[in-house]
C-alpha positions in Angstrom: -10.4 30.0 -30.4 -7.1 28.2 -30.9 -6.3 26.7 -27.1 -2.5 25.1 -26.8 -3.5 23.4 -23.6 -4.5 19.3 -24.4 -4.7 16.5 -22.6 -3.0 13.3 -23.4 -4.5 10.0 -22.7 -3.1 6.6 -23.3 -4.9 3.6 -23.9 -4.0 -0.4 -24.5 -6.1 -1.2 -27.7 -6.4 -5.3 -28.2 -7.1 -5.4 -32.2 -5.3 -7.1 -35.5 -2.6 -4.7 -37.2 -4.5 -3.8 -40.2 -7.7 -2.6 -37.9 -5.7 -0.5 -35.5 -5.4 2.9 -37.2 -9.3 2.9 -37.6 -10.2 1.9 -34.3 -7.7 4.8 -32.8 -9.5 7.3 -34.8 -12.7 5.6 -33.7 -11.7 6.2 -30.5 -10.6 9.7 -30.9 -13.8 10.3 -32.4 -16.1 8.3 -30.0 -14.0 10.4 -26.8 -14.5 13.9 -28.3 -17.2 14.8 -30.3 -19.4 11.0 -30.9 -20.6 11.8 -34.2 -19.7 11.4 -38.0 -16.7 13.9 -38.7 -18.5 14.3 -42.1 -21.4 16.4 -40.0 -19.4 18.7 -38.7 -18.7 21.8 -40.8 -16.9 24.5 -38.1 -13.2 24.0 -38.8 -11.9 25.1 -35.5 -14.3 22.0 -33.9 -12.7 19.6 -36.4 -9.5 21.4 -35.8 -9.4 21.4 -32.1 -11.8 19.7 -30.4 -11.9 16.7 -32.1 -9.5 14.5 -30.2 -6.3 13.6 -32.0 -4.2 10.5 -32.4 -0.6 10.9 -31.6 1.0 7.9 -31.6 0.4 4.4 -32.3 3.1 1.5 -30.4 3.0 -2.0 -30.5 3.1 -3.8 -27.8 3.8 -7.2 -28.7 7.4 -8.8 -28.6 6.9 -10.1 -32.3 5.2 -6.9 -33.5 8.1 -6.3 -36.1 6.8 -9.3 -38.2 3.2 -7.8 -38.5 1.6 -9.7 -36.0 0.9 -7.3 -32.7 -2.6 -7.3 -31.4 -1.8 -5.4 -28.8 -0.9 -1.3 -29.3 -0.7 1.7 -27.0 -2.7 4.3 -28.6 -1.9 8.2 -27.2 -4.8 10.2 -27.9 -5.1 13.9 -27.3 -8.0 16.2 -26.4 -8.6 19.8 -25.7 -8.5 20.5 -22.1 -11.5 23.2 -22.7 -14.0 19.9 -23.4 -13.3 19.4 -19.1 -13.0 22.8 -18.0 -12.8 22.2 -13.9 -15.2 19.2 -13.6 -13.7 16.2 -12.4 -16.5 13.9 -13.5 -16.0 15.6 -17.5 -12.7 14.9 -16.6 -13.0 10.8 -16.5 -15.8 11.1 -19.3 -13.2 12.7 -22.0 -10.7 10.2 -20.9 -12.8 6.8 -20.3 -16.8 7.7 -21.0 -17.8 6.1 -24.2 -14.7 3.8 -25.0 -15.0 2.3 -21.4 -17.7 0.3 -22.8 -15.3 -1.5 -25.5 -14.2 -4.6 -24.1 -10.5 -4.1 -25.8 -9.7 -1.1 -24.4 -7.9 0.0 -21.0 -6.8 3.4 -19.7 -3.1 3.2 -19.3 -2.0 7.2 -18.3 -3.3 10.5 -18.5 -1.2 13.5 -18.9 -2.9 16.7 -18.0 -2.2 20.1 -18.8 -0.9 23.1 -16.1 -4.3 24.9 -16.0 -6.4 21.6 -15.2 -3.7 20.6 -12.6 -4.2 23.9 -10.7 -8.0 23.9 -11.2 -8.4 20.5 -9.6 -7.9 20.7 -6.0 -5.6 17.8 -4.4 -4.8 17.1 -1.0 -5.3 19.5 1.8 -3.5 17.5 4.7 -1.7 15.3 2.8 1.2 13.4 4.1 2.9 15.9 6.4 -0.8 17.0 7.0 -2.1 13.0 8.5 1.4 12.8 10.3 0.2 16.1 12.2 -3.1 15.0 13.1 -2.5 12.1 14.8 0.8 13.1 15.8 3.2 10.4 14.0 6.4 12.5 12.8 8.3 9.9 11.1 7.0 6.4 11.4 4.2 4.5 8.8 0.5 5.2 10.5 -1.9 2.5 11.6 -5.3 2.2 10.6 -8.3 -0.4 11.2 -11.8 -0.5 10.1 -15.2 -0.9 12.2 -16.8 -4.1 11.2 -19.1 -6.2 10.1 -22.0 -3.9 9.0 -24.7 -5.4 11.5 -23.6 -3.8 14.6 -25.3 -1.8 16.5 -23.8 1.7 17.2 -22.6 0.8 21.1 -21.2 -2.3 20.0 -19.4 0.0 17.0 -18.3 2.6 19.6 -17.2 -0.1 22.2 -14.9 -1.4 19.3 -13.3 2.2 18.2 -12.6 2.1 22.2 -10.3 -1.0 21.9 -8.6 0.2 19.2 -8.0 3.7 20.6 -6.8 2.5 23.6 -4.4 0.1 21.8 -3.3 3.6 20.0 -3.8 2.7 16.2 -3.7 5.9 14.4 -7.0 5.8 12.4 -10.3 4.0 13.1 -12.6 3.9 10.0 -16.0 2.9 9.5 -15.7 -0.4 6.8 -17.1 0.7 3.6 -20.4 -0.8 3.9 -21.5 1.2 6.6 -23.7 3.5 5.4 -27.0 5.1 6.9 -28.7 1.4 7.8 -31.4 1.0 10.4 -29.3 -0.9 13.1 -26.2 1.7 13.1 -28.3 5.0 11.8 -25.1 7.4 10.8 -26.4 10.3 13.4 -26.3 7.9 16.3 -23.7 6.0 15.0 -20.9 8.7 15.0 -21.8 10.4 18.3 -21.2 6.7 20.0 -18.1 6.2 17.8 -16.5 9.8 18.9 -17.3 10.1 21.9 -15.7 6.8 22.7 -12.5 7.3 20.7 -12.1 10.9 22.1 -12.5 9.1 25.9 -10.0 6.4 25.3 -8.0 9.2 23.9 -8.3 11.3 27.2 -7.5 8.0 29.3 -4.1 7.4 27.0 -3.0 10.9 26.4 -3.7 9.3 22.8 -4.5 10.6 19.3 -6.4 8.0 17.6 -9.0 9.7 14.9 -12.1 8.6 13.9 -13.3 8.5 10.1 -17.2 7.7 9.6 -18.1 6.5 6.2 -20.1 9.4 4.3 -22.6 7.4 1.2 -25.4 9.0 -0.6 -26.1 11.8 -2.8 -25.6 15.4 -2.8 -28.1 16.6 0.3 -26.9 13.5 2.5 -23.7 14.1 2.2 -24.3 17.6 2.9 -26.2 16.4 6.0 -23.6 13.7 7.1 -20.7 16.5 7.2 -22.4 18.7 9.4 -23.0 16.0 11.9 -19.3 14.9 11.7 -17.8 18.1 12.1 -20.6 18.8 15.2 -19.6 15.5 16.7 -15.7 16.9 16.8 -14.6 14.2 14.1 -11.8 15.2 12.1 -11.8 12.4 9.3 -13.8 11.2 7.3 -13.9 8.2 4.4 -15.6 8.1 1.3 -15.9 6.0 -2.0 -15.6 8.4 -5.0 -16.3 5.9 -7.7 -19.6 5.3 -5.5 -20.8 8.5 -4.9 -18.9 10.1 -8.5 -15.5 11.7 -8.3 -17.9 15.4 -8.7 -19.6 14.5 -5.8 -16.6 13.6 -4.3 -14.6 16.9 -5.3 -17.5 19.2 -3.9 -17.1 17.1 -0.4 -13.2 17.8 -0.3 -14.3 21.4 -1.1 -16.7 22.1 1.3 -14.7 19.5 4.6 -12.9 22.3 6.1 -10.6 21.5 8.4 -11.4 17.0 8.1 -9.4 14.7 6.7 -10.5 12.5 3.6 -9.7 9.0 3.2 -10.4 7.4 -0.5 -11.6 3.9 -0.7 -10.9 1.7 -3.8 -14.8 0.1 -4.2 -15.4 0.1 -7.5 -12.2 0.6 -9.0 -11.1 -2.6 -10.4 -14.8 -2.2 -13.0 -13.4 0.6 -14.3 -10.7 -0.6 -16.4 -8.1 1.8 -15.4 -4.6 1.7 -14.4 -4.6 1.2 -10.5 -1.6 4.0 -10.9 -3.1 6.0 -12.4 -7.1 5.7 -11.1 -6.0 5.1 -7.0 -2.6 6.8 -7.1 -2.8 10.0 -9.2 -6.1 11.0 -9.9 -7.6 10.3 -6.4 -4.8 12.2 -5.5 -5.6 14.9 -7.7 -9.5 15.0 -6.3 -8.4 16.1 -2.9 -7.4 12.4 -1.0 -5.6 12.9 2.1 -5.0 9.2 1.6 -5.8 6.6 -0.7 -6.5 2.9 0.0 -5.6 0.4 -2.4 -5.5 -3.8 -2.2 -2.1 -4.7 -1.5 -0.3 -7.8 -3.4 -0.7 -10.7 -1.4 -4.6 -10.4 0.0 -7.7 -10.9 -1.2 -7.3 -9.2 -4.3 -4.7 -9.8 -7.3 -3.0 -7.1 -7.7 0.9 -7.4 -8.2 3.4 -6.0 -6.5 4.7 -3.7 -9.2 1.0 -2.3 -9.3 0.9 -2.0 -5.9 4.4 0.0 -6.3 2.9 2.1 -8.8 0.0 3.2 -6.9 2.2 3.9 -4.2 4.5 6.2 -6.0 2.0 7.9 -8.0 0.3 9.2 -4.6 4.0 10.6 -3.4 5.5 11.3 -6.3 6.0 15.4 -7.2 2.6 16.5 -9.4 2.9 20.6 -9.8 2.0 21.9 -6.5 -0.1 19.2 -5.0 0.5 17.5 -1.6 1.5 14.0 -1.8 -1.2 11.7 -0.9 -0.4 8.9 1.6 -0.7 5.2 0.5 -2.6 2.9 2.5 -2.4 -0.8 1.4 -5.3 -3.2 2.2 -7.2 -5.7 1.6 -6.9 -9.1 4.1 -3.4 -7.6 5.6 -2.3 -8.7 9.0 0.3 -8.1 11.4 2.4 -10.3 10.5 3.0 -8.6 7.2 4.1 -5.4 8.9 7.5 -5.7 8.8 7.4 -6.9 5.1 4.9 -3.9 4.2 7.2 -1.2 5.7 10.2 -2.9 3.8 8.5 -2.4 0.2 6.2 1.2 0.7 9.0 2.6 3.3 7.7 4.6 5.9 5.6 7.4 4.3 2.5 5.0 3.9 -0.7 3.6 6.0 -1.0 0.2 7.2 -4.7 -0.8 7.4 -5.2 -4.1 9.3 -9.1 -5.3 10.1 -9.8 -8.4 9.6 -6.5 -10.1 11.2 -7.2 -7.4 14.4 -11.4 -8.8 14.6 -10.5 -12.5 14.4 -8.6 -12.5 17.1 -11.7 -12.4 19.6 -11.1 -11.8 23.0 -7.0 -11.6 22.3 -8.0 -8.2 20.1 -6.6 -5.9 22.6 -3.4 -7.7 22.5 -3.4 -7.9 18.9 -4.2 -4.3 18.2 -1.0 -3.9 20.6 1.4 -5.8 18.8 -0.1 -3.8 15.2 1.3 -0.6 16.9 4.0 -2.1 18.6 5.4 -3.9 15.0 4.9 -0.6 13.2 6.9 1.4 15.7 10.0 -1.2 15.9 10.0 -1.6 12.1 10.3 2.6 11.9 13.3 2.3 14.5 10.5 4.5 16.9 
């Protein structure tokens, strides 16, 4: 039963020197097979699945005089405990030791044959670009907000924007299936108003209703979306669980999928790795991720990394495009373009909503900034 295809995963382990050999066994322990290694009498099991510790690496700048307490620990497991499930997938990497407080996730490297069973982006880049039309500039994006709204009011909105010509109107996150905006009703208005203020502009602007809920819902939700002529569609796959969220990019024929972030920063992940590569690798078209500067605290060189690990080559997976967020605003644009180049997503709500009755004009100077910072 010997298997030569592992998974290596990296964690940051905050402990004292002389306790950091028997926590990383702890942890290779508590990650495979959760159970004394003295119970277990099959020696391929011991052999093979039990995880294995690979390297140990201080971390600290005075580690040479015995004093690191902090250490990257590379662990590495036997890509067989995952098969093709996603959701197996984060549990060998972050299931059990997620719950130690001095642990974080750093990296995962996976093997060829989980790489190709996992199914990645099916528009991609190159894919978005196509769909609304945008050949070489960055893409525009807004959100539908605040939760509250009835579904004329939503649709009324998505017509602003349309006409304005931003690329990609979402439902915010926190729309789900309420009472005052029931998702049936709510994505009929929504379309049907984007696709008019498409025909009146000769525009492209897509739609992307929020999908929430579990297995039949979503189910239900996708059929309405693709029966209303949507062709995107967003969803929260730490929400509804990445498996959930794999079986949705499966089954979304010929829609887009956005990825949004919400509950991301509890897992104790690298961004890089959790919102660039792996959302990549669970079919996001694009990914949206708080950008440095906002509401959230995440650095530049984070923000960076997410963004490269979404682009960068990964075996025969589209890249994914990156869409920074997070209390943007147009003024930002040309400073935004500058640092992800033009192969990313610019998502502006907030600064567009506040502007009241100026949104029109607002929304037209988003498009307008975007297009003279591309040289378009």
């Amino acid at each position: 039963m010997k298997n030569d295809a592992r998974i290596e995963a990296v964690y940051r382990l905050h402990c004292g020197a002389r306790a950091v050999e028997a926590r990383a066994q702890a942890i290779a322990v508590e990650q495979s097979v959760e159970m004394p290694l003295s119970a277990i009498h099959e020696d391929w099991i011991r052999n093979e699945v039990v995880a294995r510790v690979e390297a140990i690496e201080p971390e600290d700048a005075d580690a040479g005089a015995g004093t690191a307490t902090s250490w990257r620990v590379t662990l590495s497991l036997d890509a067989r405990t995952v098969a093709d499930d996603p959701g197996q997938l984060m549990n060998m990497l972050f299931g059990n030791s997620s719950l130690h407080p001095d642990l974080e996730l750093l990296d995962a490297r996976l093997p060829a044959s989980l790489l190709d069973a996992l199914p990645g982006p099916a528009f991609g880049i190159e894919g978005l670009r196509t769909l609304v039309g945008a050949s070489r500039r960055a893409l525009t994006c807004t959100a539908l907000k605040p939760q509250g709204l009835p579904p004329q009011r939503l649709a009324a909105l998505a017509g602003s924007f349309a006409r304005a010509g931003i690329d990609l109107i979402k439902d915010d996150h926190g729309i789900a299936d309420q009472p005052w905006a029931p998702f049936a009703q709510r994505v009929a208005a929504v379309q049907r108003e984007v696709a008019r203020a498409n025909a009146q502009t000769g525009g492209r602007s897509v739609y992307a209703p929020s999908l929430s809920g579990g297995a039949r819902r979503l189910a239900e939700q996708l059929r309405i979306a693709r029966e209303e002529g949507v062709r995107c569609v967003l969803a929260c796959p730490l929400v509804i669980g990445v498996a959930s969220f794999v079986e949705l990019v499966r089954e979304r024929g010929d829609l887009a999928v956005l990825a949004h972030p919400a509950l991301g920063g509890a897992a104790r992940i690298a961004p890089a790795l959790l919102l660039g590569r792996l959302m990549r690798l669970f079919g996001a078209d694009a990914t949206i991720f708080p950008n440095f500067g906002g509401r959230f605290s995440y650095s530049r060189q984070t923000c960076r990394a997410i963004a490269d690990a979404a682009r960068a080559p990964l075996a025969h997976h589209r890249p994914t495009l990156p869409a920074p967020a997070g209390g943007m605003s147009v003024a930002r644009v040309d400073e935004m373009i500058e640092e992800f180049g033009s192969d990313v997503m610019l998502l502006i709500g907030g600064n567009l909503l506040e502007a009241g009755d100026a949104l029109p004009q607002r929304a037209h100077e988003f498009v307008e900034r975007v297009q003279r910072a591309c040289g378009c």
